[in-house]
C-alpha positions in Angstrom: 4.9 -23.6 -6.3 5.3 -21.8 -3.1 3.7 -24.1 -1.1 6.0 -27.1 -2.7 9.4 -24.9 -1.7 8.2 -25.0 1.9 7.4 -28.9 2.0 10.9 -29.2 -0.3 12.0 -27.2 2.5 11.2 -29.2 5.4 12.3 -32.8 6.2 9.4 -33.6 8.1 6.9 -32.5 5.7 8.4 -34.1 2.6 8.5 -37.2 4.5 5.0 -37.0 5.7 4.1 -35.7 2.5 5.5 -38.5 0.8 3.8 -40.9 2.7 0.8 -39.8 2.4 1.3 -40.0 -1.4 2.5 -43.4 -1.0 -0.4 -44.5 0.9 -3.0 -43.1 -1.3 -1.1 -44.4 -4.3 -2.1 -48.3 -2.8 -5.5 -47.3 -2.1 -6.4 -46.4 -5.6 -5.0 -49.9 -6.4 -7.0 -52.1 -3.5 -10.1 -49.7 -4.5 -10.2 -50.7 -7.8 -9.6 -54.1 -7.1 -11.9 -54.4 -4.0 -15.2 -53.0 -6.3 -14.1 -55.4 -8.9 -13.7 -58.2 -6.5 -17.0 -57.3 -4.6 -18.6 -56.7 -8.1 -18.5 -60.6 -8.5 -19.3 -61.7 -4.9 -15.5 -61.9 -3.9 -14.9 -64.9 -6.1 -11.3 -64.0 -8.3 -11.8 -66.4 -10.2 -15.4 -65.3 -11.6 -13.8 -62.0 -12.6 -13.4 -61.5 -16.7 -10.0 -61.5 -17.5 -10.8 -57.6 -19.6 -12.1 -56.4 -16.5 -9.1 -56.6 -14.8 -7.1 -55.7 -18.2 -9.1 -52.6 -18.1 -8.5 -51.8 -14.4 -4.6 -52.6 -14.6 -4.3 -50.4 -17.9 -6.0 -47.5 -16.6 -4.2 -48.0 -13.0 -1.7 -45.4 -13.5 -3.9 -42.7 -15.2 -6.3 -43.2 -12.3 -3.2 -42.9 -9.6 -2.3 -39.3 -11.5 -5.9 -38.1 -11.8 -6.6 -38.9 -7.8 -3.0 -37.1 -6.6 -3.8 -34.3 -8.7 -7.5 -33.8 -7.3 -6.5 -34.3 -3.8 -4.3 -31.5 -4.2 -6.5 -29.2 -6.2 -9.4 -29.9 -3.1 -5.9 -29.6 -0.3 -6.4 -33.2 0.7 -2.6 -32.9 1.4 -2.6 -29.1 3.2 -5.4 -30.0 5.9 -3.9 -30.6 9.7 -5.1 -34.0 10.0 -5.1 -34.0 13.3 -7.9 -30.9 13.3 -9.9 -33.6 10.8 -13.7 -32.9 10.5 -16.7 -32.5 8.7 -14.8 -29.9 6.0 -12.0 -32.6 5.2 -13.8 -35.0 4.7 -16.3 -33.3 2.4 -13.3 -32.4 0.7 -12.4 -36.1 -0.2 -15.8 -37.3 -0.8 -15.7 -33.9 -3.8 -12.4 -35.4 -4.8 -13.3 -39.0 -5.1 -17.1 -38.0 -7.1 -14.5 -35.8 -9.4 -12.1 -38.8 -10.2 -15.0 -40.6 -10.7 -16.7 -38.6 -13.3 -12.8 -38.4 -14.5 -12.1 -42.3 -14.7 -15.9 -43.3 -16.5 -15.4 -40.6 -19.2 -11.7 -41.8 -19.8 -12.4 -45.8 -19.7 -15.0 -45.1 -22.3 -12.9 -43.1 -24.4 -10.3 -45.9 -24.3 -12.3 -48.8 -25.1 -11.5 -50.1 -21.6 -14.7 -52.4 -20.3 -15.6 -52.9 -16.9 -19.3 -53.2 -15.2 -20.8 -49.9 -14.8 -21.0 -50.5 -10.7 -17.3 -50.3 -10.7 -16.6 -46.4 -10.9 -18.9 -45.3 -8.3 -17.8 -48.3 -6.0 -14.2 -48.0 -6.9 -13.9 -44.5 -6.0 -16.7 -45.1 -2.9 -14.2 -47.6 -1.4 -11.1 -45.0 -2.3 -12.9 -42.1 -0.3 -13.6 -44.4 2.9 -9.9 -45.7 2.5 -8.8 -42.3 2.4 -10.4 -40.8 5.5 -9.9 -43.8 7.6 -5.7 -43.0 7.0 -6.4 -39.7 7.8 -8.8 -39.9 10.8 -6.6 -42.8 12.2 -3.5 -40.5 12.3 -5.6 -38.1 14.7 -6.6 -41.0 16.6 -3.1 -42.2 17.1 -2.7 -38.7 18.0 -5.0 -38.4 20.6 -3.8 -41.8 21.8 -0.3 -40.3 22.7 -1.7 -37.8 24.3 -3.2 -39.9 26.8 -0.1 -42.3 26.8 1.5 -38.8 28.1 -1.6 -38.1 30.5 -1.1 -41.5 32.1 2.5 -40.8 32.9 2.1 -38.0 34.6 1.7 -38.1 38.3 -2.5 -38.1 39.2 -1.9 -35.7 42.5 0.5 -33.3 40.2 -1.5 -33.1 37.3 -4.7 -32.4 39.4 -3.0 -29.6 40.9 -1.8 -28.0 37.3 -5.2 -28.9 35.9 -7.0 -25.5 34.9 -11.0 -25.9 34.6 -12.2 -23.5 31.8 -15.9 -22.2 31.1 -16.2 -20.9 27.4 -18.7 -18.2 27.1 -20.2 -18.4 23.4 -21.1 -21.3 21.6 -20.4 -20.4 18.1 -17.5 -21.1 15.7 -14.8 -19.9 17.8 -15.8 -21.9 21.0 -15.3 -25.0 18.4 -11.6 -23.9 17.4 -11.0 -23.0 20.7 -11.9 -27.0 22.4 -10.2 -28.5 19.4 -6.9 -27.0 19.9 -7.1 -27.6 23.4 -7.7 -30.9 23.0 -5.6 -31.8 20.3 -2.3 -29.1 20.7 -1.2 -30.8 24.1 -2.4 -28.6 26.6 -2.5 -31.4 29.1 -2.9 -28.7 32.1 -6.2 -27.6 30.4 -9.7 -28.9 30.1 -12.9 -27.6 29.3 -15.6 -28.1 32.1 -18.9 -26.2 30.3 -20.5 -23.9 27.6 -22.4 -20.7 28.4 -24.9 -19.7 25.9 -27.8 -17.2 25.7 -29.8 -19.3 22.9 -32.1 -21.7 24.8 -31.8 -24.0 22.0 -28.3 -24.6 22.7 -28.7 -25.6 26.5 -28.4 -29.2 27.6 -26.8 -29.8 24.3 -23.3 -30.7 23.4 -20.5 -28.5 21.3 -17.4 -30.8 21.1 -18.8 -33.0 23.7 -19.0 -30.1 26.5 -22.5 -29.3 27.6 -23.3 -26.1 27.4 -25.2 -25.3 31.1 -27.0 -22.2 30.7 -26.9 -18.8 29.8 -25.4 -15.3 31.3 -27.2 -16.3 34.7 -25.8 -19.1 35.2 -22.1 -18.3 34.9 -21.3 -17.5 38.6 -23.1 -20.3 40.0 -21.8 -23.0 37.1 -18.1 -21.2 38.0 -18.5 -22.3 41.3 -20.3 -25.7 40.5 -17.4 -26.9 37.7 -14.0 -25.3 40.2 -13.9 -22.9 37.4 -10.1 -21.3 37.3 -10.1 -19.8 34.1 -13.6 -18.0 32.1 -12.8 -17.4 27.9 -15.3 -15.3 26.0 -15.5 -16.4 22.8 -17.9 -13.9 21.5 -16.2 -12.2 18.7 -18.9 -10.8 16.4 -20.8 -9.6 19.2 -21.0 -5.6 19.8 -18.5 -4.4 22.9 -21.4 -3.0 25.2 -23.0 -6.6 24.9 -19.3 -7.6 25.8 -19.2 -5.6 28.8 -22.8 -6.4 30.3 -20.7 -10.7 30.4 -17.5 -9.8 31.8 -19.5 -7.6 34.7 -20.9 -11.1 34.9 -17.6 -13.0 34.5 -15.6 -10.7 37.2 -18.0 -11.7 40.2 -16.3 -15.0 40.0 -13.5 -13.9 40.6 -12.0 -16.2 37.7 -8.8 -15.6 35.4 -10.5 -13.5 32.5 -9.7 -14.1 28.7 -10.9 -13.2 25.5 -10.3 -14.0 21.8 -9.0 -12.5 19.2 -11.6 -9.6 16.7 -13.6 -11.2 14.3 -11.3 -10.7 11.3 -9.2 -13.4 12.9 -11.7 -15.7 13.5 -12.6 -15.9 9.9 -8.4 -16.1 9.1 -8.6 -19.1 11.6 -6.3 -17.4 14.1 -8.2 -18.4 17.1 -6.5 -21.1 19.9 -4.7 -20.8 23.0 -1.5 -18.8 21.9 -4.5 -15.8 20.1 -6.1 -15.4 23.7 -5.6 -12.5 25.9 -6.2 -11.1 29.0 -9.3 -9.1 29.2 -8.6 -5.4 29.4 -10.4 -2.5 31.3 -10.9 -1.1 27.6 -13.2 -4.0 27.3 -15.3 -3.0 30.5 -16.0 -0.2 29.3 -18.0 -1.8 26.1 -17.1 1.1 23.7 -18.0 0.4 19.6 -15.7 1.2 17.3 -15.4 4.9 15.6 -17.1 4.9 12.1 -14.8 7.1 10.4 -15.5 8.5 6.9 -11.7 7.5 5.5 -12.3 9.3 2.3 -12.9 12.6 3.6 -9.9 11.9 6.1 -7.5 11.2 3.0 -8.9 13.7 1.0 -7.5 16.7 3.0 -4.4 14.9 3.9 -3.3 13.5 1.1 -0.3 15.2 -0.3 0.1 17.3 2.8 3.2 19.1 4.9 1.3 18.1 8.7 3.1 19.2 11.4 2.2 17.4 15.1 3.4 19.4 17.9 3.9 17.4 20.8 4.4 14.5 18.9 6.1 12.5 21.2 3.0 12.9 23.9 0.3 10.2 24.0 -2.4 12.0 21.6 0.3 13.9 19.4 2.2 10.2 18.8 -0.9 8.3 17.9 -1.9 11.3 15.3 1.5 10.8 14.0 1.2 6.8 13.9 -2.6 7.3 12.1 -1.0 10.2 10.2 1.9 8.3 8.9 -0.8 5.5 7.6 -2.2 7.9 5.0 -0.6 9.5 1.6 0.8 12.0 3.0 3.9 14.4 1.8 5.9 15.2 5.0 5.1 14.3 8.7 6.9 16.7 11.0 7.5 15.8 15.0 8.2 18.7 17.2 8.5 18.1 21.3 10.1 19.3 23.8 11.0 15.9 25.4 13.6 14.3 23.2 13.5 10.7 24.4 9.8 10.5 23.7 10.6 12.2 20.5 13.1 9.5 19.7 10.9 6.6 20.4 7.8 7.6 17.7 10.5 8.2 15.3 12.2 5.4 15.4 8.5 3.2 15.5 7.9 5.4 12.5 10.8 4.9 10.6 10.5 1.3 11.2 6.9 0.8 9.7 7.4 3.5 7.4 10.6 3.5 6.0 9.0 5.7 2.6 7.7 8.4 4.8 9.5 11.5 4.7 10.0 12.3 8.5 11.4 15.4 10.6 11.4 15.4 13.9 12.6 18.3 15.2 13.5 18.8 19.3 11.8 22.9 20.0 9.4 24.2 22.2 6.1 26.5 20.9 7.1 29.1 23.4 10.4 30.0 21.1 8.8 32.2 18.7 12.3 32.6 16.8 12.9 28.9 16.7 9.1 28.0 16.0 9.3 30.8 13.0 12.3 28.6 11.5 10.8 25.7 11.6 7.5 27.1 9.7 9.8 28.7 7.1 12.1 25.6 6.8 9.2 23.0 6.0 6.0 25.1 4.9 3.3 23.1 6.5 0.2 22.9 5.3 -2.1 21.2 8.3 -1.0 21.7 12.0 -2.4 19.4 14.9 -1.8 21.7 18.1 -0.7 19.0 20.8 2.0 20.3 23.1 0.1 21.7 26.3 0.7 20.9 30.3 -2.0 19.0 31.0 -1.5 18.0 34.6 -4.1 19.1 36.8 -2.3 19.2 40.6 0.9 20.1 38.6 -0.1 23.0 36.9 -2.3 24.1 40.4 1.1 24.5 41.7 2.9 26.2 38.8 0.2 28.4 37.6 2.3 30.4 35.4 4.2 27.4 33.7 0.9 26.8 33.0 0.4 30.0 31.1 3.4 30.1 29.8 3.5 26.6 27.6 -0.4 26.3 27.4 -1.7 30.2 25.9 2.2 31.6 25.3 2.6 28.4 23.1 -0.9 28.1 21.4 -0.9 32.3 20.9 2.7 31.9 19.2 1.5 28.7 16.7 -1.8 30.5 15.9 -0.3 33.8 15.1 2.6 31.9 13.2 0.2 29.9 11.3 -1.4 32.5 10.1 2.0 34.5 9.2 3.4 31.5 6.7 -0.1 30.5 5.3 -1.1 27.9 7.1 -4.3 26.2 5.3 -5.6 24.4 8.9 -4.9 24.6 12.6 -6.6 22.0 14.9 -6.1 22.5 18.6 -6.3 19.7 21.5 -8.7 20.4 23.7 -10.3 18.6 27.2 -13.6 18.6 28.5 -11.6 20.5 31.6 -11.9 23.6 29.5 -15.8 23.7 30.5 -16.5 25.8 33.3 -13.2 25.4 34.5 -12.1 24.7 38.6 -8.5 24.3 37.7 -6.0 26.7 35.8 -4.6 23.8 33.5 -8.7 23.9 32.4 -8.7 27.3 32.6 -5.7 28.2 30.2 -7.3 25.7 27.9 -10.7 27.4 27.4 -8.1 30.7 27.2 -6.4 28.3 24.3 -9.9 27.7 22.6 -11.1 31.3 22.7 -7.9 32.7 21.0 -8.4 29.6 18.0 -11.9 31.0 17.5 -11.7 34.6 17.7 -8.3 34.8 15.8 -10.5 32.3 12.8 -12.3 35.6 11.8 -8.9 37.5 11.4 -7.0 35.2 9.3 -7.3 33.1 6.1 -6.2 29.6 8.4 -9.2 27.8 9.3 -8.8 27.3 13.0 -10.8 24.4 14.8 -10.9 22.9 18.3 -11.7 19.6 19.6 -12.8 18.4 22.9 -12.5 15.2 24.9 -11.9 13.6 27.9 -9.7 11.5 29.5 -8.0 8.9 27.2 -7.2 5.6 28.5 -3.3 4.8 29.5 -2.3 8.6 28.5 0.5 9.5 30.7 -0.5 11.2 34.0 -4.1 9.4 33.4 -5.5 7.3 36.4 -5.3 4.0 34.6 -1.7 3.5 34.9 -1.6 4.7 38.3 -3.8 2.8 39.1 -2.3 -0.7 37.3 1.3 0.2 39.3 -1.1 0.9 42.8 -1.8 -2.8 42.2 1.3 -4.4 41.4 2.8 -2.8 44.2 0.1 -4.5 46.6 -2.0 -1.6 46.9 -4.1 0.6 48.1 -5.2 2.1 45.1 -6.4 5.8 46.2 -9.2 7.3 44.7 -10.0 11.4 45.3 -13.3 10.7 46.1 -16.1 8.1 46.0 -18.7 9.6 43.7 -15.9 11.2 41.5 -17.3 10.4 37.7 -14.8 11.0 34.4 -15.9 10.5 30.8 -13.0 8.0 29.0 -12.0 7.2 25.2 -9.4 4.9 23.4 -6.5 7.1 22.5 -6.4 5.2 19.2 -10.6 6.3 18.7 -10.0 9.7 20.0 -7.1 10.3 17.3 -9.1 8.8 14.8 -12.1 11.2 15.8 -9.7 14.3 15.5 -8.8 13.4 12.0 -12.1 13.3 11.3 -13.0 16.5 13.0 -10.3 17.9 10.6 -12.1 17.1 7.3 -15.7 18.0 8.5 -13.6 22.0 9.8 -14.9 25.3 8.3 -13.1 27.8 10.4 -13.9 29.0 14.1 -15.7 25.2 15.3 -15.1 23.5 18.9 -15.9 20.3 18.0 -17.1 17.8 20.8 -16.3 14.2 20.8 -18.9 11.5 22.1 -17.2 10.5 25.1 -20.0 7.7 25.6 -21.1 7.2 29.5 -19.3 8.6 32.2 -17.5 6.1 34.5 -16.9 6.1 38.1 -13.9 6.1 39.5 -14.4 4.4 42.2 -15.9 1.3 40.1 -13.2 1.7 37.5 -10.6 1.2 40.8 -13.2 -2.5 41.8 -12.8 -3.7 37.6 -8.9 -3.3 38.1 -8.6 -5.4 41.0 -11.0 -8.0 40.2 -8.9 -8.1 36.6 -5.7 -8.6 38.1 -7.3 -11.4 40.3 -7.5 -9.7 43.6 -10.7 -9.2 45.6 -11.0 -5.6 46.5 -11.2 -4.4 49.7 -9.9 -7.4 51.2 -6.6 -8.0 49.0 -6.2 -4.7 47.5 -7.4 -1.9 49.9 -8.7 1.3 47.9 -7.9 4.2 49.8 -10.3 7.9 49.3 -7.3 10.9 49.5 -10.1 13.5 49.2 -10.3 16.2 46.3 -7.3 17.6 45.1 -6.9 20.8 44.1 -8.7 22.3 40.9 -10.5 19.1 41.0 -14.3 18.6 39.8 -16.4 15.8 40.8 -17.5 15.7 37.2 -16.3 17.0 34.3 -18.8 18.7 31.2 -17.8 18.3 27.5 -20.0 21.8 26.3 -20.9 24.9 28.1 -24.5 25.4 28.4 -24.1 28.6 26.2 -22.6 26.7 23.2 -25.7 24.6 22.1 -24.8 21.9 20.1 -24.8 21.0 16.1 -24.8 17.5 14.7 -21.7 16.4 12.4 -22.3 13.6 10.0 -20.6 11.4 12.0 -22.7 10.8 15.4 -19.9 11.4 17.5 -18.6 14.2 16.7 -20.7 17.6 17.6 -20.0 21.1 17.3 -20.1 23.8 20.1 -21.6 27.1 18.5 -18.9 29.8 18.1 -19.2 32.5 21.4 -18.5 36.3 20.3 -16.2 37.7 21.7 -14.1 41.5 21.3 -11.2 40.9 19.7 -9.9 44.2 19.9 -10.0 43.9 24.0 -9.4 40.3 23.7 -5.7 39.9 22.5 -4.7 42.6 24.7 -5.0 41.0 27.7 -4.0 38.1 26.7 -0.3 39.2 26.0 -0.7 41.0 29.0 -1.6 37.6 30.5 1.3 36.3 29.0 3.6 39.0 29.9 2.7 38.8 33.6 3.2 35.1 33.7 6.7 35.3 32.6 7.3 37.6 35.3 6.1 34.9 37.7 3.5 37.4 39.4 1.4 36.0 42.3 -2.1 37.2 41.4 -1.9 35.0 37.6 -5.2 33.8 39.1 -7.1 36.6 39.2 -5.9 37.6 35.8 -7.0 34.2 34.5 -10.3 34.9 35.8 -10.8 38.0 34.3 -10.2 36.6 30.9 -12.7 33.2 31.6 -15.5 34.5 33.2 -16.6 31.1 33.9 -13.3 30.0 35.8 -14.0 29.5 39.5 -11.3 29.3 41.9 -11.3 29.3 45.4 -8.1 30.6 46.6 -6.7 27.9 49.6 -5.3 29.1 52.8 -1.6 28.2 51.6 -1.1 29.5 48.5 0.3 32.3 47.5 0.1 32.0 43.6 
């Protein structure tokens, strides 16, 4: 019924609609007549008069029973001008149906014709059929080059864009077909690439495929090749990346299709293709998550995100919101990032009850108000400075937000009952060169030692960088480009370990349900990347040849910087999870009873904006080097 509204609906479909109808009406009228006719030779006059009784009696049964199967088999829903093998399998089921239909009904009423005439009949109606069908795409196609031929030669050679399809498979065939058929006159398709050797020299919508990965930047150059799709969406990412390493040598407009859930919904053509994104070089799989555990200690919940309008504490509220929970609350700092994930949220969530609440964790009073107002259950500990040259020049801000905030939540947490406090952590906290790293590892030792002291169950978890979080070098270095360039790099053999923020998120919910109480857990972070090649990839994506278009500029270390960073200190060990990429750092002992004290103190002495915060730092993480520089005095 639906499906007749929208036709009802539309002018141009009831008329075509109609048509069609029409057309097929008057071939199940020549059909029956032609296998009569043929039947005796195509003399009339030979044909017994009951014969064509029969046929003219049964006419109109036969003309219900055909419009009724072509729409059960969506004779009447296929785009005729993507016609193929499918539709017409389609009509040729139809017509064998009616068939079956019209011999069981003539018999029934006593309505005699020669037993050649049914499948004849309803042979001739299925060829009648397709040719209306196939003849509208060829009429189609024949516009389209009416169109072609107008168009000035010399202008539409210099719109013409030459495209190499990497993959042969199903989505390669969608892709040509819509190319061909949708009027993208500016567009043609020069060549295949495809691993299988049984596939090369051979033709997939008549474009040869050339070759395999090999051949691509030598068949780029060969075909003028402006434009390189990969239509490879069932294959796995770090396959994905090994092509597009390929693919970028050419120096060729990159473009990928959609995942492989649209392919098999058919949303694959030119308006489903998008650029191809560093996230794609850097051939990551997808996080296997364990959904039931995650729902099971969320469901029903009071979770509470602090800096929730941040990149990490947003995306846990966007994954968050997704689940059965009771209450989400937002508190930041910031209020017009606060504003913009509430008012996503409240958009795609209109059931969820949501507070968002604008307070800092270094207000104990106003932190304590909250807690007592809305009782959470689950705390994810987001709200930290995490700016590395920042905090190196306001050490004590530093102190202040990252181990006065954290020590206020955690001690608050445990005050009002808090069943689970998970704290964001960064691989920075490892042997730390930098205070921001530093007051982190301070963060992570109060979370563990303060777990043996409380009912809460507190947890950790450790990651690197996250791609396009703000501050990260990604967008820096995306704006370095737009603006011309150079793109500056700290140092050429600089190496950083990078993650989705959507997969990191996911991995910390999951590191929530696997938590005991007193745990650092340790995300996968996958290979490390250089810098300096993640700087070449940018350029070469947005079409500019680096070092020649786009200069990329070494600044030098900057302060607090390592060349690499470590995700576990070497006196941790390491325990598997059930999910492979998530580990857990063994618990270090520490005395509590000396512990917290210097921590206020460290606290105390940051608030009076002391000059030797460094040193205290360093008496607190042992592993914390820092060399002093010749200018500063904090």
């Amino acid at each position: 019924m639906d499906v007749i509204k929208k036709i009802y609906e539309n002018p141009v479909k009831q008329s075509r609609m109609l048509l069609l109808v029409l057309l097929d009406i008057l071939c199940v009228l020549a059909s029956g007549y032609l296998a009569l006719a043929i039947r005796f030779d195509l003399i009339s006059q030979e044909i017994e008069p009951e014969f064509i009784t029969s046929f003219l009696k049964y006419s109109p049964l036969q003309i219900i029973t055909v419009l009724i199967l072509y729409y059960v088999f969506h004779i009447y829903h296929s785009l005729w001008e993507y016609a193929g093998y499918r539709e017409c399998m389609n009509i040729v089921w139809a017509c064998l149906a009616a068939t079956v239909i019209q011999c069981i009904g003539m018999h029934f009423l006593d309505m005699p014709v020669p037993r050649s005439y049914y499948l004849m009949a309803n042979g001739i109606l299925a060829i009648q059929t397709m040719a209306i069908r196939l003849g509208y795409r060829l009429l189609r196609l024949y516009a389209h080059k009416h169109m072609e031929n107008k168009i000035d030669p010399a202008a539409a050679a210099a719109r013409l864009k030459n495209i190499m399809i990497v993959g042969g498979g199903q989505a390669c065939i969608m892709l040509i077909k819509e190319i061909r058929n949708s009027g993208f006159l500016n567009r043609r398709v020069c060549c295949i690439i495809d691993d299988d050797p049984m596939k090369k020299g051979r033709y997939i919508q008549n474009v040869q495929v050339v070759g395999d990965r090999s051949t691509i930047c030598e068949m780029a150059e060969k075909y003028g090749i402006d434009q390189i799709i990969v239509a490879m969406p069932s294959v796995k990412r770090s396959e994905i990346k090994r092509i597009l390493e390929i693919c970028q040598q050419t120096g060729c407009e990159l473009m990928t299709v959609p995942g492989l859930y649209q392919i098999i919904k058919g949303d694959v053509g030119v308006s489903n293709l998008r650029r191809v994104k560093i996230e794609d070089l850097l051939g990551r799989e997808p996080a296997e998550l364990d959904t039931e555990s995650i729902i099971g200690y969320v469901t029903g919940k009071t979770i509470m995100v602090t800096g929730g309008g941040g990149s990490i504490g947003s995306e846990l509220c966007r994954q968050l919101a997704a689940h059965p929970i009771k209450r989400l609350v937002i508190v930041d700092i910031y209020e017009n990032n606060a504003y913009d994930i509430q008012q996503e949220l409240k958009r795609k969530y209109p059931e969820l009850d949501l507070q968002v609440r604008i307070a800092s964790v270094r207000d104990e009073h106003r932190m304590n108000e909250l807690f007592e107002t809305f009782r959470p259950d689950i705390i994810y500990h987001a709200a930290a400075h995490k700016h590395v040259p920042l905090m190196e020049d306001s050490p004590n801000e530093a102190i202040k937000n990252n181990v006065g905030g954290t020590y206020t939540m955690v001690r608050l947490a445990d005050r009002w009952n808090v069943q689970r406090f998970v704290l964001i952590s960064t691989d920075k906290a490892v042997n730390p060169t930098n205070i921001m790293g530093a007051t982190k590892r301070i963060c992570e030792m109060i979370i563990q030692t303060y777990n043996r002291r409380s009912e809460t169950e507190y947890v950790a978890v450790r990651f690197g960088n996250v791609l396009g979080s703000n501050g990260s070098v990604i967008p820096l270095f995306r704006r370095q480009i737009q603006e011309g360039g150079p793109v500056t790099v700290t140092h050429p053999d600089i190496i950083r370990y990078f993650m989705l923020i959507s997969e990191a998120v996911a991995l910390v919910l999951q590191a929530g349900a696997y938590a005991k109480g007193g745990e650092i857990f340790v995300l996968d972070m996958g290979e490390p990347v250089r810098i300096y090649d993640l700087a070449e990839k940018m350029i070469r994506l947005q079409g500019y040849r680096p070092g020649v278009e786009i200069e990329i500029e070494i600044t030098g270390l900057r302060p607090g910087e390592k060349l690499y960073e470590e995700l576990l200190m070497d006196e941790e060990g390491m325990q598997d999870t059930p999910n492979k990429l998530i580990h857990i750092g063994r618990p270090i002992e520490l005395d509590e009873e000396q512990f917290f004290p210097r921590v206020e103190k460290l606290i105390e002495a940051a608030h009076e904006d002391g000059n030797n915060i460094r040193e205290q730092v360093s008496e607190l993480v042992d592993t914390y080097v820092w060399k002093k520089p010749a200018d500063c005095d904090a």
